[in-house]
Every structure is written in structure tokens, then in C-alpha cells.
Residue, then its C-alpha position, 0 to 999 in steps of 0.5 A: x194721484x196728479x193726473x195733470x203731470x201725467x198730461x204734461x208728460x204726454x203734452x212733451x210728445x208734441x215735436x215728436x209727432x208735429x215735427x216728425x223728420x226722417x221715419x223708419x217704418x216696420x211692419x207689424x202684421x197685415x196693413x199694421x204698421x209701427x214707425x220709429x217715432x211710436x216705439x220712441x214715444x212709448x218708451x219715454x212716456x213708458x220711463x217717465x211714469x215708471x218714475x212717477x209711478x213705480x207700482x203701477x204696471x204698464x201696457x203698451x201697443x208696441x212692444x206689448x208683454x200683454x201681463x194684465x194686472x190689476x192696476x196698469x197703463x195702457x198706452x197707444x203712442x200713435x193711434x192713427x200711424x197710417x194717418x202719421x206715415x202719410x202725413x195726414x195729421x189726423x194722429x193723438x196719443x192716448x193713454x188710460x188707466x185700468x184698474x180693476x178691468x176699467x178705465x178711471x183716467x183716460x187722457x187723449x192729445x192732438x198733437x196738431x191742435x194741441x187739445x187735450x181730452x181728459x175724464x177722471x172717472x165720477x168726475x167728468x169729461x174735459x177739453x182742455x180744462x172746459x167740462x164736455x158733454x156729448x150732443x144731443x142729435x137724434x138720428x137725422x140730425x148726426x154725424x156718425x164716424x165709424x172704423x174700418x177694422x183695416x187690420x182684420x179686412x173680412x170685416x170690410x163687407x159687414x162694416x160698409x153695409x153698416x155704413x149703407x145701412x144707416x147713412x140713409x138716415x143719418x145727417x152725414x158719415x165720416x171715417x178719421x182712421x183714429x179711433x180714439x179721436x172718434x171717442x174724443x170727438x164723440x165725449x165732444x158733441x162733435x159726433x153723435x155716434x161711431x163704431x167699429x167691428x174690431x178694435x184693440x183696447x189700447x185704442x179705446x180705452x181712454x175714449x170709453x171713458x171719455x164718452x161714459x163721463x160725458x154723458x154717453x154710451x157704449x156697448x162692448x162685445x162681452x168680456x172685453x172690460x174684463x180681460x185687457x187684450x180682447x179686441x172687440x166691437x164697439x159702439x160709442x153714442x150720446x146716449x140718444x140714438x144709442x139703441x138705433x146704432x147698436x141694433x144696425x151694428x149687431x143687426x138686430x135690425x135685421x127682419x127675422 
């Protein structure tokens, strides 16, 4: 497979996000929001690999049939919509490919900064065609970003005592609103841990790659690999400070 047309179709998606003009907006669910340019996006990135690729099925977050097959795409068009809809340009487009209940390719783009993240899976992790690694920060020395699951909110008070919890510690917290951005930054060395009490796998999928084949770390609710649309928590690290997040994450911290 050519994974690099794969990127440069993805690439082709730049003005539609920079340059983001006049947007319809619908909503999905509670706080959950599509706009006219993800629905626009999914469908040409969703076109183009049907004609590169016919076999291979496709998943998408918006207009999703959720059939889970044994090779597919997995595309999240815009992670971070609420970021786009109000113009704060913390947004990428990220896609995977599944087979077999994992990732083998994952790719994440930054419309904004025009970086490509990549991982192939045995094959390691990219920016931008340099080789990353994540750092190698122990606890007080990382930066930690974390997710707020803003779509299933009875999460709130759980996910901020976390935060509470582990900031005591740790150098500094961030919160970017785009999940699969925190994995990049995490396959990156830019971050050293993140995590989040409910995510879709469309907006990790790529990431977990990412992270894996860059030397770190993640832990995923049971089950979760093994059927497309689970959602679930997550904890993504560099390895080192694994245990110490898991353990505040899943409260095996906690006195008993």
C-alpha cells in the first residue's frame, strides 16, 4: 500500500479547515456538534480512498453505519469541532486503518501548522518524515493534557478530581479539546502523559498507534480494540510514568 497518497489526500483538506468560510452547524447530541465542512471533508476523503482502495471498508464519525468489518478506515474529519466552530485553531484530521481490531497505519494532520504525524505499524512513528519518540520525563518533570469526555458530562467531577489529584505532581496540565492531537503531541515528547474517561475510537485510533510506535504506552478499557465502536477510557504515556497515571486514572491509588 502507498501510504504517502493517503497522506497527500488528507494534506488536500488544508483550505477547507484554514480557510473555513461561512459554516453550517447541527447538532448531534448534547454539547456534540458537526459542521458543514466535517460532513464535507469525510465525504471527499471517504471518495478518494474508495477509488484508491475499493476493498477496504470505510467508517466515519459523521454519517457513520458502524459496520465493523475486518479491514476498514476509520476517519475523524475534524477532531476538535468545537475548537473549529469557534475559531480556536487547535483542530486536525485523523484517520486509521484497522485490521483485524488494530491500527496498522494511523495518520494525523494539523491543518494549521501543516504537520503530518504518521506510524506504520513495526515501522515507527513520524512527523513530518523525522522519526519521533516520546519523552523521557518522569513525573515531576511532565506536562500531562487530559479530556474532558464533554459529550457524557457525569464525567466532569471524576475527570477534574483526577486532574486534582495528579497536578500536585506533575510539572504542568494542559487541556487542547482534540484528542487525537494530544496523542500526536504525546508520540512527540511533547507531552508525557494524557488521558480521558470516555472517547470514541475514531478519535484515538490513529493516536494509539502513534504512541505505541513511538515508544510508549496505552491502556484501553477491556474490549475496546476488539469492537470499532466502543467508547472508552484511555491513558496514553511514555512508558515511564505509565503506571503512576493508570493507577490515578482507574483510582488504584485510592486507600482501600
Amino acid at each position: 500500500m502507498q501510504y504517502q497518497n493517503v497522506v497527500n489526500l488528507i494534506k488536500c483538506c488544508k483550505n477547507k479547515i484554514v480557510q473555513r468560510g461561512d459554516l453550517s452547524i447541527k447538532g448531534k447530541g448534547a454539547f456534540d456538534v458537526a459542521t458543514n465542512v466535517d460532513l464535507e471533508i469525510q465525504r471527499y476523503i471517504q471518495n478518494e480512498l474508495e477509488k484508491l482502495y475499493p476493498d477496504i471498508d470505510f467508517i466515519g464519525e459523521e454519517e457513520a453505519t458502524h459496520t465493523i468489518s475486518r479491514c476498514y478506515w476509520l476517519l475523524d474529519p475534524i477532531d476538535g469541532t468545537t475548537n473549529f466552530v469557534h475559531d480556536v485553531k487547535i483542530s486536525v484530521i485523523s484517520l486509521a486503518l484497522v485490521e483485524n481490531g488494530k491500527p496498522i497505519f494511523g495518520v494525523i494532520y494539523n491543518p494549521y501548522t501543516d504537520d503530518v504525524y504518521y506510524a506504520i505499524s513495526g515501522l515507527g512513528a513520524y512527523k513530518n518524515d523525522q522519526r519521533i519518540h516520546v519523552s523521557n520525563e518522569d513525573i515531576g518533570q511532565s506536562l500531562i493534557t487530559f479530556g474532558t469526555a464533554p459529550y457524557n458530562r457525569q464525567f466532569g467531577d471524576e475527570t477534574f478530581d483526577i486532574v486534582k489529584s495528579i497536578f500536585k505532581d506533575v510539572f504542568e496540565v494542559r487541556r487542547l479539546g482534540a484528542a487525537a492531537y494530544d496523542l500526536a503531541l504525546v508520540a512527540s515528547g511533547t507531552f508525557a502523559g494524557y488521558f480521558e474517561l470516555v472517547v470514541a475510537p475514531w478519535d484515538i485510533m490513529a493516536g494509539i498507534l502513534l504512541v505505541e510506535e513511538a515508544g510508549g504506552k496505552v491502556y484501553l478499557e477491556d474490549n475496546f480494540m476488539s469492537n470499532g465502536v466502543m467508547k472508552s477510557k484511555i491513558v496514553a504515556t511514555n512508558k515511564k510514568i505509565h503506571q503512576y497515571m493508570v493507577d490515578h486514572v482507574t483510582h488504584q491509588n485510592e486507600p482501600k
